[in-house]
C-alpha positions in Angstrom: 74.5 116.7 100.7 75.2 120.2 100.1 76.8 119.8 96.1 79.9 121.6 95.6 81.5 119.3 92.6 79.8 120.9 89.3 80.4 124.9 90.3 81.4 125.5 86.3 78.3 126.6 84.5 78.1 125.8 81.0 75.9 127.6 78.5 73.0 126.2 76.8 74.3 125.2 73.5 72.1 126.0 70.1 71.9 123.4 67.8 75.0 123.9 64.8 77.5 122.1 62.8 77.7 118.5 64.5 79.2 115.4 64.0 78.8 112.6 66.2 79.6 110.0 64.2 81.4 107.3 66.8 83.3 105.5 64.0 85.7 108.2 63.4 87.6 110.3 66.4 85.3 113.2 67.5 85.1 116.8 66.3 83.8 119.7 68.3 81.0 117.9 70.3 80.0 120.9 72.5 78.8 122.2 68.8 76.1 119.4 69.0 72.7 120.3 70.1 71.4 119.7 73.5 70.3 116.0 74.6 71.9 115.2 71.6 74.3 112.9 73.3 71.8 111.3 75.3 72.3 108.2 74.7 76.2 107.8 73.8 77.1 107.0 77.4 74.2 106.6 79.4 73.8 103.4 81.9 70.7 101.4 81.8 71.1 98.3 84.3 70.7 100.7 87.3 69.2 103.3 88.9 68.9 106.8 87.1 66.6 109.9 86.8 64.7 109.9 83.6 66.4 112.9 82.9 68.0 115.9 84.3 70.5 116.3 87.5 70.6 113.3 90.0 72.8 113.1 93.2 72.1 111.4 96.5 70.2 108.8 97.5 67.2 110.6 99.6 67.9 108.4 102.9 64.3 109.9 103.9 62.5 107.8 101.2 64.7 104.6 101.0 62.4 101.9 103.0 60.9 99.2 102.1 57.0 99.7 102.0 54.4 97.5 104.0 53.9 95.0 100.6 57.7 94.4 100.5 58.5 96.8 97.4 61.1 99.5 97.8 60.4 102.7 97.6 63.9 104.7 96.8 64.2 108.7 96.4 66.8 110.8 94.8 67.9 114.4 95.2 66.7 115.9 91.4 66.2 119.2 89.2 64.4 117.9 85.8 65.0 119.8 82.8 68.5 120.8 84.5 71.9 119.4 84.0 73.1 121.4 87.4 72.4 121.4 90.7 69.3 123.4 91.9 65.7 123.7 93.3 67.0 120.0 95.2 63.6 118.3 95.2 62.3 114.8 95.7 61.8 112.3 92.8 61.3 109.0 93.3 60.7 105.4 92.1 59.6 101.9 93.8 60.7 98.4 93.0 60.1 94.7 93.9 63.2 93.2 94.1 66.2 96.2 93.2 66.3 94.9 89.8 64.1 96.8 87.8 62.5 100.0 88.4 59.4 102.5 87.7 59.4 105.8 88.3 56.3 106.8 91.1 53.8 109.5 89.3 55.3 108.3 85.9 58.6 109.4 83.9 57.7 112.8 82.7 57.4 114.2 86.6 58.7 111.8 89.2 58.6 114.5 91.9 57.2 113.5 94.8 58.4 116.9 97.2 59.7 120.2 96.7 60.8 123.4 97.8 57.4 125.0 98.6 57.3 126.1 102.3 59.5 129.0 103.8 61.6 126.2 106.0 62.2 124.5 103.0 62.3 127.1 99.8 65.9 126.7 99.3 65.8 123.3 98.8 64.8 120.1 100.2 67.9 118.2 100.9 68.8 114.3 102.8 67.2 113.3 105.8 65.8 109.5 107.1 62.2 107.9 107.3 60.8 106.5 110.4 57.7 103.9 108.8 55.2 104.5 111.8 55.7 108.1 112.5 53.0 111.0 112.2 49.8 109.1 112.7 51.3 105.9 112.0 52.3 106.8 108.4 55.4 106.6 107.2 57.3 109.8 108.2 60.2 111.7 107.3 62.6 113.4 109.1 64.5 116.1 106.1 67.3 119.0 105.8 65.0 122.1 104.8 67.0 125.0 103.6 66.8 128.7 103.5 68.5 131.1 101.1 71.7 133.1 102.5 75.6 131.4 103.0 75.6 127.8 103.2 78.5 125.3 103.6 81.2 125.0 105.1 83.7 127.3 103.2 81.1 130.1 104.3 79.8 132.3 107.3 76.3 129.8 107.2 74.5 130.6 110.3 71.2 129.5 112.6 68.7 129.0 110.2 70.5 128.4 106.7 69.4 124.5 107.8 67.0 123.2 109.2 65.2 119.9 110.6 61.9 119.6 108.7 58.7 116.9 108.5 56.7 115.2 106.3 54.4 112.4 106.3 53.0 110.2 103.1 49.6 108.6 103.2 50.1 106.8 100.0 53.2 104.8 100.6 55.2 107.8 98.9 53.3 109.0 96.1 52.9 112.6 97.5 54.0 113.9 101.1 52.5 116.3 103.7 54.4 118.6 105.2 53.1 120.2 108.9 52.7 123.3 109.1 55.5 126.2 109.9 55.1 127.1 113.5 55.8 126.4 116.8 55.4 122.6 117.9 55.5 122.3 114.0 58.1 122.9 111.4 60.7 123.2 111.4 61.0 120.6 114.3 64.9 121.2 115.1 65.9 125.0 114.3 68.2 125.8 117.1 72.2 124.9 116.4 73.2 122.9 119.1 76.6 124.6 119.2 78.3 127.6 118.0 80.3 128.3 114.5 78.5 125.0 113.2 80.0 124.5 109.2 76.8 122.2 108.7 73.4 121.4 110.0 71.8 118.7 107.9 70.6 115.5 106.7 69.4 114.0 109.7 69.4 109.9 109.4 66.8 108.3 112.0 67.7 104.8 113.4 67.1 102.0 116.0 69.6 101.0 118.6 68.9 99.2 122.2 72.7 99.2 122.3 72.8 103.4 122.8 68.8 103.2 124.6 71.0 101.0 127.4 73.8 103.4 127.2 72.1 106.4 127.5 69.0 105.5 129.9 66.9 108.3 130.7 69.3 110.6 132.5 68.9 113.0 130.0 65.6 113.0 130.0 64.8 111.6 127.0 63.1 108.1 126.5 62.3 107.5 123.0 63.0 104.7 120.7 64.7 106.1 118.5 67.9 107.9 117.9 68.7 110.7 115.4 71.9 112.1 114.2 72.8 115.2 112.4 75.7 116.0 110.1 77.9 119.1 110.1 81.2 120.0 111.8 83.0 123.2 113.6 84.7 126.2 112.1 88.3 126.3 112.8 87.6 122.1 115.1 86.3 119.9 112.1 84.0 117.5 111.6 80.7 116.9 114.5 78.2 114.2 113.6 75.6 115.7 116.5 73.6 112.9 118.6 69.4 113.4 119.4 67.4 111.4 120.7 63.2 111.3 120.7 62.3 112.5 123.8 59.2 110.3 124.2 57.8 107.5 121.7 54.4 109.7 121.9 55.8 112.6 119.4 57.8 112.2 116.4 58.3 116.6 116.6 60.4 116.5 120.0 63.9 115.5 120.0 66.5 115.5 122.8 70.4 116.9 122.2 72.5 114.7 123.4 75.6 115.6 122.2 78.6 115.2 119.4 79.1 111.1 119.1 81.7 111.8 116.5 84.2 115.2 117.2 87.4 114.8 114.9 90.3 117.3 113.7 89.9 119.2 110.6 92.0 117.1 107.6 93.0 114.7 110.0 92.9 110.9 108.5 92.5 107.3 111.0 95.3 106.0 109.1 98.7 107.4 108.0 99.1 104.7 105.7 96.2 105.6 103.1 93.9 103.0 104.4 91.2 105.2 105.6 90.6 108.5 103.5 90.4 112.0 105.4 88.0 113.5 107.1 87.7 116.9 105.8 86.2 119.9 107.4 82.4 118.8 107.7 80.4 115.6 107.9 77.5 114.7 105.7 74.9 112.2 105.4 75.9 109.9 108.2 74.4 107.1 108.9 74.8 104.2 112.1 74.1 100.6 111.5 75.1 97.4 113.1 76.0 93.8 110.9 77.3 90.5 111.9 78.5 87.7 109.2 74.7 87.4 107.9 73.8 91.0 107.6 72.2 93.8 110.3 71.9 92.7 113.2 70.0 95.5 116.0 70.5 92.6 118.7 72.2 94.6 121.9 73.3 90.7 123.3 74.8 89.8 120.1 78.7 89.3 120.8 79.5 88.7 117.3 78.2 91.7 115.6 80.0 95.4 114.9 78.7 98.8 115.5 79.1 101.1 112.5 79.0 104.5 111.5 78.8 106.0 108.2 79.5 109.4 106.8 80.7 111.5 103.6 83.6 113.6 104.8 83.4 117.4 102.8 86.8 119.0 102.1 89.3 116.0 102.9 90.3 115.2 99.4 92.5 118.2 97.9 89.8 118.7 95.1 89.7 115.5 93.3 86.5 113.6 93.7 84.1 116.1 94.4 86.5 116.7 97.8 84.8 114.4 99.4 85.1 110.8 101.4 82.3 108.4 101.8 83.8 106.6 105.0 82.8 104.2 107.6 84.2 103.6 111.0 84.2 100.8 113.3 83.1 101.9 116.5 82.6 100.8 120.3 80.3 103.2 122.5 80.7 104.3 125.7 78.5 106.5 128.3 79.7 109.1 130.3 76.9 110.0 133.2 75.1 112.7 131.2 73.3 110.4 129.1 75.4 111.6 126.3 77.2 109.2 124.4 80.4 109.0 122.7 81.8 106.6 119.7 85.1 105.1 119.6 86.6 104.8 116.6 88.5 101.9 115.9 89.1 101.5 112.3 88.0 103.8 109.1 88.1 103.0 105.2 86.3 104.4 102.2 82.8 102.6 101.6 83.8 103.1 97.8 87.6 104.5 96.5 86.0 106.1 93.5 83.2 108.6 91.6 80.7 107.6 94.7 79.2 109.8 97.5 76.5 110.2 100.4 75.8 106.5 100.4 73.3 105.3 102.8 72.1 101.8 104.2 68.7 101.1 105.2 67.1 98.1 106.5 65.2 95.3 104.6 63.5 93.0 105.9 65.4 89.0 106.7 67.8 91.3 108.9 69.9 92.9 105.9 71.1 96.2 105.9 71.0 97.7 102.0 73.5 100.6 100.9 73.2 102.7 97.6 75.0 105.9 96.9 75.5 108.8 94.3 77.6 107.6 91.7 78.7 111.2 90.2 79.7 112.3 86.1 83.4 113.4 85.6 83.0 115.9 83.7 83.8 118.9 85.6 84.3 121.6 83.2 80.1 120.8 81.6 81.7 121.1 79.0 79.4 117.8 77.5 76.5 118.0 80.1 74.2 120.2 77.6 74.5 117.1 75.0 74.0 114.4 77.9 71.3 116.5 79.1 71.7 114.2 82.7 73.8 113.7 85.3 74.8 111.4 87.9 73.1 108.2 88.8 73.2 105.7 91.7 75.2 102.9 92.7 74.5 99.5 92.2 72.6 98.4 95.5 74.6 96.4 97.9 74.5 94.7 100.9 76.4 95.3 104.2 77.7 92.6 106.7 80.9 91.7 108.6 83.4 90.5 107.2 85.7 88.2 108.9 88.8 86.8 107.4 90.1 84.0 109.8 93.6 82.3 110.1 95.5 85.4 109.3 99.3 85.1 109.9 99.6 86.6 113.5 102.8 87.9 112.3 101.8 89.9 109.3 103.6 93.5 108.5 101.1 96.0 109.9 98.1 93.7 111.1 98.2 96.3 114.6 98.4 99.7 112.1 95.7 101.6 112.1 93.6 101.0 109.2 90.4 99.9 107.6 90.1 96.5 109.9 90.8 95.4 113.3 91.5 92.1 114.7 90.1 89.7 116.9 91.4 86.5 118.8 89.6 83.5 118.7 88.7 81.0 121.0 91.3 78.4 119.5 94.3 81.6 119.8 94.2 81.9 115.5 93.9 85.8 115.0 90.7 87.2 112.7 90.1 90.4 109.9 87.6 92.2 110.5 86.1 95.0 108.1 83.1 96.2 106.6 81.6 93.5 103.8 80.0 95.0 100.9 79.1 92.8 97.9 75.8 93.5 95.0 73.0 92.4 96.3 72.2 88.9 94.9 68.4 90.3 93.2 70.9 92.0 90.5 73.4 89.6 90.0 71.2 86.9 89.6 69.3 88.8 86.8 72.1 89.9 85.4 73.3 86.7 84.6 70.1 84.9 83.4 69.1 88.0 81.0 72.8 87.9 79.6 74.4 85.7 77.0 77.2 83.9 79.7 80.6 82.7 77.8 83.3 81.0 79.7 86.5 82.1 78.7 89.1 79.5 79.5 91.4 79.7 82.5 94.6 80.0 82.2 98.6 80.8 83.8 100.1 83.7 83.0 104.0 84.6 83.4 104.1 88.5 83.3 105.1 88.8 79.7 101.8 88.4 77.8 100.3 92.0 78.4 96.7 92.3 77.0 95.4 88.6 76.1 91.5 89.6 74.7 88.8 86.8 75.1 87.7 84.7 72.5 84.3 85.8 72.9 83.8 89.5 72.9 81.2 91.3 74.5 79.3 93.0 71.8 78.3 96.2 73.3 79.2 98.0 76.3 76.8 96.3 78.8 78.4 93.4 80.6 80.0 92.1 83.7 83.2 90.1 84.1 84.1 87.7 87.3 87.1 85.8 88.0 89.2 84.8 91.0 92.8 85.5 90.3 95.5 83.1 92.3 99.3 84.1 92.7 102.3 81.8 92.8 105.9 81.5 92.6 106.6 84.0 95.6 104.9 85.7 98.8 106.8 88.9 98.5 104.6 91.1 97.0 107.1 92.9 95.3 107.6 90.0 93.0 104.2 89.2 92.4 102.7 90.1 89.0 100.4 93.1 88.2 97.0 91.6 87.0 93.4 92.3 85.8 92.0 93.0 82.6 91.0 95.3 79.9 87.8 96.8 79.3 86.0 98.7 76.8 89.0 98.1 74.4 89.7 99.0 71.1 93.1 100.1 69.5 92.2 103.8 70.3 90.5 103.7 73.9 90.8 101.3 77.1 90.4 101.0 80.2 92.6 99.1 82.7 91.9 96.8 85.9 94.6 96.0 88.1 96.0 94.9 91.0 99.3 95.8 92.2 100.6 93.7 95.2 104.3 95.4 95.2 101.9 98.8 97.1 98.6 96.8 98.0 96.5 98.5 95.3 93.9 98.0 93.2 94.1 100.7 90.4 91.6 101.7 87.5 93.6 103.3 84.9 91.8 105.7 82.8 94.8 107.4 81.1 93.5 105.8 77.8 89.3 105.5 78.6 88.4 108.1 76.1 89.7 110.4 73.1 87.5 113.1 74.3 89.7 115.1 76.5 87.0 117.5 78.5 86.2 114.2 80.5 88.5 113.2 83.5 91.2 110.7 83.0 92.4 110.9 86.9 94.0 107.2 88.1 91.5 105.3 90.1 93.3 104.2 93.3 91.8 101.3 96.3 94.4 100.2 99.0 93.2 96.7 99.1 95.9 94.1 101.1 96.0 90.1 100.4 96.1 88.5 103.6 98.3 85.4 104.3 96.1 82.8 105.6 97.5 80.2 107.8 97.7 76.4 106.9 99.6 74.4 110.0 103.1 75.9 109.6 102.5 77.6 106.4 100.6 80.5 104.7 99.2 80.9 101.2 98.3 84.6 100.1 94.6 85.5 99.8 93.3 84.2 95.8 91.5 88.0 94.3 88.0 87.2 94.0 86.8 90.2 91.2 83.5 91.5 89.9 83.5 94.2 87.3 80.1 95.7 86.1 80.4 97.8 83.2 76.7 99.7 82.6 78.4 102.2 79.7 79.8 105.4 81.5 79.3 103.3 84.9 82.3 101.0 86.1 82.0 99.5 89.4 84.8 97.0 90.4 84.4 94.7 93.9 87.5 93.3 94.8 87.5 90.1 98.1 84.0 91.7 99.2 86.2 94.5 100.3 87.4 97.2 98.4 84.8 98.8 96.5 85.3 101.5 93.1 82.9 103.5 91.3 83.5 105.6 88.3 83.1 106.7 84.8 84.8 106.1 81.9 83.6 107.4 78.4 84.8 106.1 75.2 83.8 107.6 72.2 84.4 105.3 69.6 81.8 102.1 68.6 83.8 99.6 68.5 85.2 100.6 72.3 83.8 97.4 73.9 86.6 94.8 73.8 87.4 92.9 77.3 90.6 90.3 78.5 93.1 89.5 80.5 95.7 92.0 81.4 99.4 90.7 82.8 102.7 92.7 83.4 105.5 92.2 84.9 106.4 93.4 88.7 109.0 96.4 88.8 111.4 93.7 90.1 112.1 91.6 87.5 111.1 88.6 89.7 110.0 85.5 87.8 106.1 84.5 89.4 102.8 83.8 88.2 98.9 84.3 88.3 96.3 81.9 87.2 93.1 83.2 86.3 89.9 81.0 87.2 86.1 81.0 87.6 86.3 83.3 84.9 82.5 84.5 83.5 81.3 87.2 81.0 78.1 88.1 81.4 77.1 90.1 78.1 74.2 91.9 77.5 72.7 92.7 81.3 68.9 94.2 81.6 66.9 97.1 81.5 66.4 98.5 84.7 63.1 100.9 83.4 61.1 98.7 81.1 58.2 101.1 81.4 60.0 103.8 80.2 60.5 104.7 76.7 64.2 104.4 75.2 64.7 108.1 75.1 63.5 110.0 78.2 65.2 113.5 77.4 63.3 116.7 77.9 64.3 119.9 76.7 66.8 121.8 78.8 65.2 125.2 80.8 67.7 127.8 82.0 66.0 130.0 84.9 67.8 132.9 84.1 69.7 134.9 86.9 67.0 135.4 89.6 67.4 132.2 91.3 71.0 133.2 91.9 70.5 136.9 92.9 67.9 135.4 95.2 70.7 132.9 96.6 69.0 130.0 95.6 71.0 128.4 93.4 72.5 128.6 89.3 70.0 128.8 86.9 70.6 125.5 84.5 
């Protein structure tokens, strides 16, 4: 993605008068010397750059290599806490648990701008494993100094469709040449007034090679799409195809499979985000119940599409949606095609962006994304000296909640689901399924100390109820299926979750609030340091009633919070899915359990909490690493940006 969230540049800050002594509340932090923070907030059970500024997920380098490992790239800029000189660093893996970085820790690049079709930057793209010579290829966004995005006047040329090829299962890549029949292999905008022109995700489908047959003249294998959108129209997400399996270079317009309305949204309810003004990093997958499934023939699997929608979010969250959309296709006779979109909802509600699934083998498709910082001012990121990392990886399928009550309030809006009848007349949910992939959660649980805390019935009145066994740092995951009873109107239903990273001075709080369907993570209280966002967290996620004979019982709230220091990640029914950040300052800010209030009603209910685990402790996604990976911050100067390449730290 092009990044537009961190457009504040902080100065480097000399080393002075500091105090970070986390037993007390903080003095003037920004007085402390850079990378001197390093380690307050910084996640360790996931995926993160060694150092230095992270953001998306390269989709170019996420495959899994020909001896099963995973080989997963990142957009980076060592030695920098900002966005700039976007390069390649990367890091493989044998089972998305733990992680080493490829050429080492000290310089995990891997590409980087060096040609004149890529000097700007080298930005997202998509990897096609037997592609130039039968080595694993990519397709990437090179870019070229002079207006880019889509608040500017970018024209032909700003972005453009590059290759490379690796010959060591990603340790370095070659790039072809720059010239005709060479790179850049797509130059030419397809259209006119175009407000993007990158990150071009490669992808498989008989489904659209039926479609689309050969009328326009292009028969390859596989299809291509590239993200971007039209001044003064909105969002495109532009459709090629190879023209023949015999050159990976030559690829085939066939046309806009996704043409929306500037700002527009799928749902007026709040159920499916906005799309903005200009796509990025899309992405096009299929999934049935068990995962991906590429089969044309199969009647029980979903087309989707995936994409981060720039400019649709009135500033908050880097102004940007990662959606996905239900679709069906259809054909008109020019061999273009054209998706239908039948249902759209965030892939995460929170501090998440450009996330991308790829496919691994025993037909399952694998998503990760950007999980971004919130601090928007810098005003810290000298002291971090990082920022950003990914998300935890998960995988994709369909999810299908049968017996739904056929007569449920706005079960035919539009929203982030559609239905289907069954064979025996009983109606079905259906909606994108997203839950950690089990490698994680499995080691999670067997490297942590696991307590039980006992279930237990709560009326409304108890508020915060803390575990008997605390976690004892700020590393550790909480699950728990939460059950209402006493009424099916939601307004009289209780508000329920829990507490994290507590202490008398700082929390965080986990809730659901059936009254408006939402799943909420309040960060009013997260942190005493008040340059870091405290913004609401806010998921629409709806309880079904499930049918029983005559009767319906509301959906139980199956939860899985993950708390990796500054990283919270909260999966709610396999559903609803949020990302953020939350950074308490204090030691002794690590305190979980239950959370109850009443409904604004009045209404006499209650919620019984079971199932209930803490996982304390979690792993060490880098053991080859040592615990402090800082480097000493480098501030370019003012060239770069006179040049129009981008900020200098």
């Amino acid at each position: 993605m092009l990044k537009t969230l961190l457009s504040v540049s902080a100065p480097l800050i000399a080393a002075g008068a500091c105090n970070p002594d986390q037993n007390s509340p903080p003095a003037d932090l920004t007085s402390c010397p850079d990378s001197s923070l390093f380690s307050v907030w910084r996640p360790r059970a996931r995926f993160i750059a060694p150092e230095g500024w992270q953001n998306d997920p390269q989709g170019e380098r996420l495959y899994q290599r020909g001896d099963g490992s995973y080989h997963a790239g990142y957009q980076c800029h060592p030695n920098h806490y900002d966005w700039g000189n976007i390069s390649q660093c990367a890091a493989t893996s044998n089972d998305f648990v733990y992680w080493e970085d490829m050429n080492g820790w000290e310089n995990p690049k891997t590409i980087w701008p060096s040609e004149i079709f890529d000097i700007r930057g080298v930005f997202d793209g998509s990897i096609m494993k037997n592609g130039w010579n039968g080595f694993p290829t990519t397709i990437y966004t090179g870019t070229f100094p002079g207006p880019l995005g889509a608040t500017t006047n970018e024209s032909e040329g700003a972005e453009m469709q590059s290759i490379a090829y690796t010959e060591d299962d990603g340790a370095s890549w070659i790039k072809l040449p720059f010239g005709v029949g060479n790179n850049p292999i797509i130059y030419q905008w397809p259209m006119d007034n175009l407000t993007g022109f990158r990150d071009p995700y490669i992808f498989l489908s008989p489904t659209l090679s039926n479609l689309s047959g050969n009328l326009s003249g292009a028969t390859g294998d596989h299809f291509l799409t590239i993200s971007g959108g039209v001044h003064g129209l909105g969002p495109r997400l532009l459709l090629y195809r190879q023209t023949s399996n015999a050159d990976i270079r030559d690829w085939t317009y066939l046309g806009p499979i996704i043409s929306v309305s500037a700002g527009s949204s799928f749902s007026s309810e709040g159920w499916s985000g906005n799309y903005g003004t200009n796509f990025e990093t899309g992405s096009v997958t299929r999934l049935n119940e068990e995962g991906e499934s590429l089969d044309a023939a199969d009647a029980a699997a979903v087309d989707f599409i995936g994409f981060g929608a720039a400019g649709g979010r009135g500033g908050s969250h880097a102004d940007a949606w990662p959606l996905w959309a239900i679709v069906t296709y259809s054909g008109p006779a020019n061999g273009s095609i054209v998706a239908n979109i039948q249902a759209v909802g965030p892939v995460d509600w929170g501090r998440a962006y450009a996330t991308v699934p790829f496919s691994v083998s025993g037909n399952r498709s694998v998503l990760v994304g950007w999980a971004y910082e919130d601090d928007e001012t810098l005003a810290l990121a000298p002291q971090r000296s990082y920022q950003g990392s990914f998300t935890l990886f998960r995988d994709l399928f369909l999810k299908v909640i049968r017996n739904v009550d056929p007569d449920t309030p706005g079960l035919d809006s539009p929203g982030n689901w559609i239905t289907r009848t069954e064979t025996d007349g009983s109606v079905s949910v259906l909606t994108l399924g997203q839950r950690i992939v089990p490698e994680i959660t499995n080691e999670y649980r067997a490297k942590s100390t696991v307590s039980t805390p006992r279930g237990a019935t709560f009326g409304g009145s108890e508020g915060f109820a803390s575990f008997e066994t605390q976690p004892t740092g700020r590393y550790y995951a909480l699950r728990a299926t939460l059950t209402w009873s006493g009424s099916t109107n939601p307004a009289d239903m209780l508000i329920a979750g829990f507490r994290v990273l507590a202490s008398d001075s700082e929390w965080t709080d986990i809730l659901f609030q059936p009254a408006n369907e939402t799943l909420v993570i309040d960060r009013s209280h997260s942190s005493l340091i008040a340059s870091y966002g405290d913004e609401t967290e806010v998921a629409k996620l709806r309880l079904w009633p499930i049918l029983n004979g005559n009767t319906f019982t509301m959906q139980s709230l199956n939860l899985t919070i993950i708390v990796d220091n500054s990283a919270l990640e909260v999966y709610a029914n396999d559903v609803a899915v949020v990302t953020t950040r939350v950074y308490p300052w204090l030691a002794v800010s690590t305190g979980a359990g239950f959370l109850v209030l009443p409904p604004s009603s009045g209404a006499t209910s209650s919620v019984s909490y079971d199932h209930i685990e803490l996982w304390d402790g979690l792993i060490n996604a880098w053991p080859q690493r040592p615990l402090k990976t800082s480097k000493p911050l480098i501030d370019d100067g003012p060239l770069p940006g006179i040049w129009g390449l981008w900020s200098g730290v």
